[in-house]
C-alpha positions as CSV (number, residue, x, y, z in Angstrom):
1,X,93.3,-16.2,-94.4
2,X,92.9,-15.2,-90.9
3,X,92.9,-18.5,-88.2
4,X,89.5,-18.7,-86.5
5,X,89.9,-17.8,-82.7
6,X,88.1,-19.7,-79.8
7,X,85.7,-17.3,-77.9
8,X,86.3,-18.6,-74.0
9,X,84.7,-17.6,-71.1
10,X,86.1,-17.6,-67.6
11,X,82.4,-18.6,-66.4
12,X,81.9,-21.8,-64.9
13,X,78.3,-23.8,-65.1
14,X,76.2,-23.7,-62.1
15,X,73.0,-25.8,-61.5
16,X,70.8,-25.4,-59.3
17,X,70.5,-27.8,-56.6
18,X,66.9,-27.4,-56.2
19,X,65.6,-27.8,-59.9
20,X,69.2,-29.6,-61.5
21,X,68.4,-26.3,-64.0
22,X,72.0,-25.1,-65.7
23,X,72.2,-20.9,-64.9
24,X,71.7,-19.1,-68.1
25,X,74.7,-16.5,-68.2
26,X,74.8,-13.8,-66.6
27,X,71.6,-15.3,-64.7
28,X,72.9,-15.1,-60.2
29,X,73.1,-17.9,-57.8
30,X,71.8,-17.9,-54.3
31,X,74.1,-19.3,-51.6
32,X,72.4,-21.2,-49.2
33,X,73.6,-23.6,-46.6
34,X,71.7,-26.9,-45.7
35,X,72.5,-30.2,-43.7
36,X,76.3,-28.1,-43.6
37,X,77.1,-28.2,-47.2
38,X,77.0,-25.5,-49.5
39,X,74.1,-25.4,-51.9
40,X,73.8,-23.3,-55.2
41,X,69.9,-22.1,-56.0
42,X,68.5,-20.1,-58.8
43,X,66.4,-17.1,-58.7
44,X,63.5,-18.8,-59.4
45,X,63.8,-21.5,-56.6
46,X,65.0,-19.4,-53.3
47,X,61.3,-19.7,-51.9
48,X,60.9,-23.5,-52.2
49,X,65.0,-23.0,-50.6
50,X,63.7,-21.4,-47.7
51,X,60.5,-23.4,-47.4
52,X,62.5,-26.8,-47.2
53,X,64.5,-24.6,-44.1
54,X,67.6,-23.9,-46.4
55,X,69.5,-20.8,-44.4
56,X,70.9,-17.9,-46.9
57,X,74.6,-18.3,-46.2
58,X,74.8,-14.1,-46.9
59,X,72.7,-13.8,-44.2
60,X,75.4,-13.9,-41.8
61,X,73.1,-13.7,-38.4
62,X,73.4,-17.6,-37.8
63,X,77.0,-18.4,-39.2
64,X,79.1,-15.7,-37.5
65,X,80.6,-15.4,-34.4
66,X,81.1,-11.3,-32.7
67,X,84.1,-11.0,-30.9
68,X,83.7,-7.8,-29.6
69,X,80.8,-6.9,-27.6
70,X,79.4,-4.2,-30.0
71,X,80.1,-6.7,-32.5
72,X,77.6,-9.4,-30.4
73,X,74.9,-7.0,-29.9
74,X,74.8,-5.5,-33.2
75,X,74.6,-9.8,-34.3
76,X,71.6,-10.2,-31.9
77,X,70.0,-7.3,-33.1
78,X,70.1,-8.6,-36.8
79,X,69.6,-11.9,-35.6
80,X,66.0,-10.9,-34.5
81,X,65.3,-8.7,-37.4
82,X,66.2,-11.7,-39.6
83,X,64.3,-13.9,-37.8
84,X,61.2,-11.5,-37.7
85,X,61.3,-11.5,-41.1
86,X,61.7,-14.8,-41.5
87,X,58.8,-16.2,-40.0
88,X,56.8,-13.6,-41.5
89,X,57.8,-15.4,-44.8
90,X,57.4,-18.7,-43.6
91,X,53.8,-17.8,-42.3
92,X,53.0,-16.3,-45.3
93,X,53.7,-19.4,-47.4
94,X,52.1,-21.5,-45.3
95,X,49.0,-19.9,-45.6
96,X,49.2,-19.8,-49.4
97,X,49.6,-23.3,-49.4
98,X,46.5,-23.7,-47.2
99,X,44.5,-21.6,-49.3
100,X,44.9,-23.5,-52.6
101,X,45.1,-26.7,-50.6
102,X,41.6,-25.7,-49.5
103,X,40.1,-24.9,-52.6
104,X,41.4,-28.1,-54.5
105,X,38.9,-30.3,-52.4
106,X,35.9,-28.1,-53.5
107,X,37.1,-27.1,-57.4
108,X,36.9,-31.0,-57.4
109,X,33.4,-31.5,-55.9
110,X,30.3,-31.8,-58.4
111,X,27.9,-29.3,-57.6
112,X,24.8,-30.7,-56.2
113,X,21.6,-31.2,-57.9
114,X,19.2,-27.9,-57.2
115,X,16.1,-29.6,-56.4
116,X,18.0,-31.3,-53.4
117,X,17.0,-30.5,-50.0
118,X,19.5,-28.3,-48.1
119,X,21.4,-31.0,-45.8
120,X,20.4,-29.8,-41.3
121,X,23.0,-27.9,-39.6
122,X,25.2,-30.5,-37.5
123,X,24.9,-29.9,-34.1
124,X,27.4,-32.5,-31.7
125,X,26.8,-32.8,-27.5
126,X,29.4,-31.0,-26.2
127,X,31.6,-32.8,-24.0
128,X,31.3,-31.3,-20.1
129,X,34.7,-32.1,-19.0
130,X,37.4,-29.4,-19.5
131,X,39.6,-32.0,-20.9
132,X,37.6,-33.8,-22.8
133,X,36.4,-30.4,-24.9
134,X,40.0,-29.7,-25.1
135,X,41.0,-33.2,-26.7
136,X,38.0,-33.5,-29.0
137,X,38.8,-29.8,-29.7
138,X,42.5,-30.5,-30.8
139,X,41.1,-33.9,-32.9
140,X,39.1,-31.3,-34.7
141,X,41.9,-28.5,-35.3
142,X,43.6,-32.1,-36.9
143,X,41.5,-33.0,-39.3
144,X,41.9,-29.0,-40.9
145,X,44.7,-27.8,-43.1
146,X,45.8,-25.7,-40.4
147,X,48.3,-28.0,-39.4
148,X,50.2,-27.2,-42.7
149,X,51.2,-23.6,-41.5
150,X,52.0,-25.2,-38.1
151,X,53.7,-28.0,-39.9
152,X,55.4,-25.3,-42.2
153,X,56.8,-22.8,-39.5
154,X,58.0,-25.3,-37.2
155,X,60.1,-26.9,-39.9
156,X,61.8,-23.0,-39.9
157,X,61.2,-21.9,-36.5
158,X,61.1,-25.1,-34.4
159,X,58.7,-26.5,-32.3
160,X,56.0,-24.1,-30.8
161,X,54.7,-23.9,-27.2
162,X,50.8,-25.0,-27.4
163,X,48.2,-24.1,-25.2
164,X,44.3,-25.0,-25.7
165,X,41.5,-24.6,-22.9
166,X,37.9,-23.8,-22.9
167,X,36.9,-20.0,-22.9
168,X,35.2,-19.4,-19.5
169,X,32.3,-17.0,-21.1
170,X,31.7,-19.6,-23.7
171,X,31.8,-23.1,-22.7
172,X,31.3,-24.8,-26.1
173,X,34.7,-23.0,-27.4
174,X,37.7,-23.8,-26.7
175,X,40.2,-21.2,-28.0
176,X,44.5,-22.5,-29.4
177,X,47.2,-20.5,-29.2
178,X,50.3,-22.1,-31.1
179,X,53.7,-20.0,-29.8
180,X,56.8,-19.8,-31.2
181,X,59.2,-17.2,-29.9
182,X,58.4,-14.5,-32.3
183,X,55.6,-15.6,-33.8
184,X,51.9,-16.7,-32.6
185,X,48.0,-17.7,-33.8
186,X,45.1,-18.0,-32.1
187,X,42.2,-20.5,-33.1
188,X,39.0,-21.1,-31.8
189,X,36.8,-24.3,-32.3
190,X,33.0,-24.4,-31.5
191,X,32.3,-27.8,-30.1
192,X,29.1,-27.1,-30.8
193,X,29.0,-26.9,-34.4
194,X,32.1,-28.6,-35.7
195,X,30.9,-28.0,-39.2
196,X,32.0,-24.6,-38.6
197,X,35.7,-25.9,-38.8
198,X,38.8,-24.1,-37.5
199,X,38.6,-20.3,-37.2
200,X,41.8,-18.5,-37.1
201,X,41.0,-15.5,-35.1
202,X,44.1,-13.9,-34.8
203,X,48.1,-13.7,-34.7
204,X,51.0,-11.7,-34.0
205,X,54.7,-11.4,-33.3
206,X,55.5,-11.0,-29.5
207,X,54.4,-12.9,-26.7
208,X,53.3,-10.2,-24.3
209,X,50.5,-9.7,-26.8
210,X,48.4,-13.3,-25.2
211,X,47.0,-13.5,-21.7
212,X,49.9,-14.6,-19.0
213,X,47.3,-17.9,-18.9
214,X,47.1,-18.6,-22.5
215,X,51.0,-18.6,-22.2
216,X,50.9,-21.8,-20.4
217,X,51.6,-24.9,-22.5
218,X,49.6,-28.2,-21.7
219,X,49.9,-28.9,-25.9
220,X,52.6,-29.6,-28.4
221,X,53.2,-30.2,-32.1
222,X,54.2,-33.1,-34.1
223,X,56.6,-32.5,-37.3
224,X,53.2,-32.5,-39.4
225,X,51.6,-29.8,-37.3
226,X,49.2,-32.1,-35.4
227,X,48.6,-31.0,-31.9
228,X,48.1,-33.2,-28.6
229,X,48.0,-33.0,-25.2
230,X,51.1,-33.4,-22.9
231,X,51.0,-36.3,-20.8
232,X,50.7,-35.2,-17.3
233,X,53.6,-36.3,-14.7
């Protein structure tokens, strides 16, 4: 009778450091790099990698060095591209989370009763000080899950340049622009009816795009994507 022979594999187990999840075979790993040690993450979890700021390690733009000078300008040029692309993921997350994070709060709210009057629009005295609209403005844009996709792409991008002033053609507004270097949104805030919330108006990728006075920061960001005013020297 014919001795039974061992089937052995060369592959070795991989889990994800994400999930903990052991890789099925055949099933790839994604190299990533975070706090400078290698990580190993599953197909399924290289979003939430790149959301907790985990850098591809095959990306190459940020970990290698040109020696040459085409070398260094062909890096920067990828280095731009990547990062492009990059926060155009990052944004995009951020504003999924913000969308389901804003319709939690109302899937949970019990529907009123229907013979209930219709509560009066909320109208607020609008502060006449330029920066007193601009602080109550920013205590407004706080209390809104905007500060998640600020909060999100700064934990990618780093911290953005902030700039919030009242619009000269419309006093009770004052209008936000959060800037990061290739990456912006605009916001606007009507002190006037605060119910109204947070609007985001716009957003793009290059600077050049925003008024050479809307460039000038007198805001920043916290880690949580709270915004206040710089202190003045």
């Amino acid at each position: 009778m014919a001795s039974t022979r061992d089937i052995r594999t060369n592959q070795v187990d991989i889990s994800c450091d994400v999930c903990g999840r052991t890789l099925l075979r055949g099933e790839r790993a994604e190299s990533y790099l975070a706090g400078g040690e290698r990580r190993q993450v599953c197909e399924l979890c290289t979003v939430r990698a790149q959301h907790e700021g985990w850098i591809r390690e095959d990306g190459g733009d940020e970990l290698t060095l040109r020696t040459s000078r085409t070398e260094r300008g062909r890096g920067f040029l990828e280095k731009l591209r990547s990062r492009r692309e990059r926060a155009r993921e990052v944004a995009d997350e951020a504003a999924a989370e913000e969308e389901v994070a804003a319709r939690e709060p109302a899937a949970r709210e019990a529907a009123p009763p229907p013979d209930l009057p219709r509560r009066p629009r909320h109208v607020r005295a609008v502060p006449t000080n330029a920066e007193l609209k601009v602080e109550r403005a920013l205590e407004v844009f706080n209390a809104s899950e905007h500060t998640r996709t600020v909060g999100g792409i700064a934990r990618s991008l780093g911290a953005p340049a902030v700039s919030a002033r009242p619009l000269p053609d419309r006093p009770s507004v004052v209008a936000i622009a959060v800037m990061w270097e290739l990456s912006w949104y605009r916001f606007e805030i009507d002190l006037s009816d605060e119910a109204g919330g947070v609007r985001q108006i716009a957003q793009g990728a290059e600077l050049s795009e925003l008024d050479a006075d809307e460039q000038v920061a007198n805001a920043a960001a916290d880690e949580r994507g709270g915004l206040h005013l710089l202190s003045a020297e």
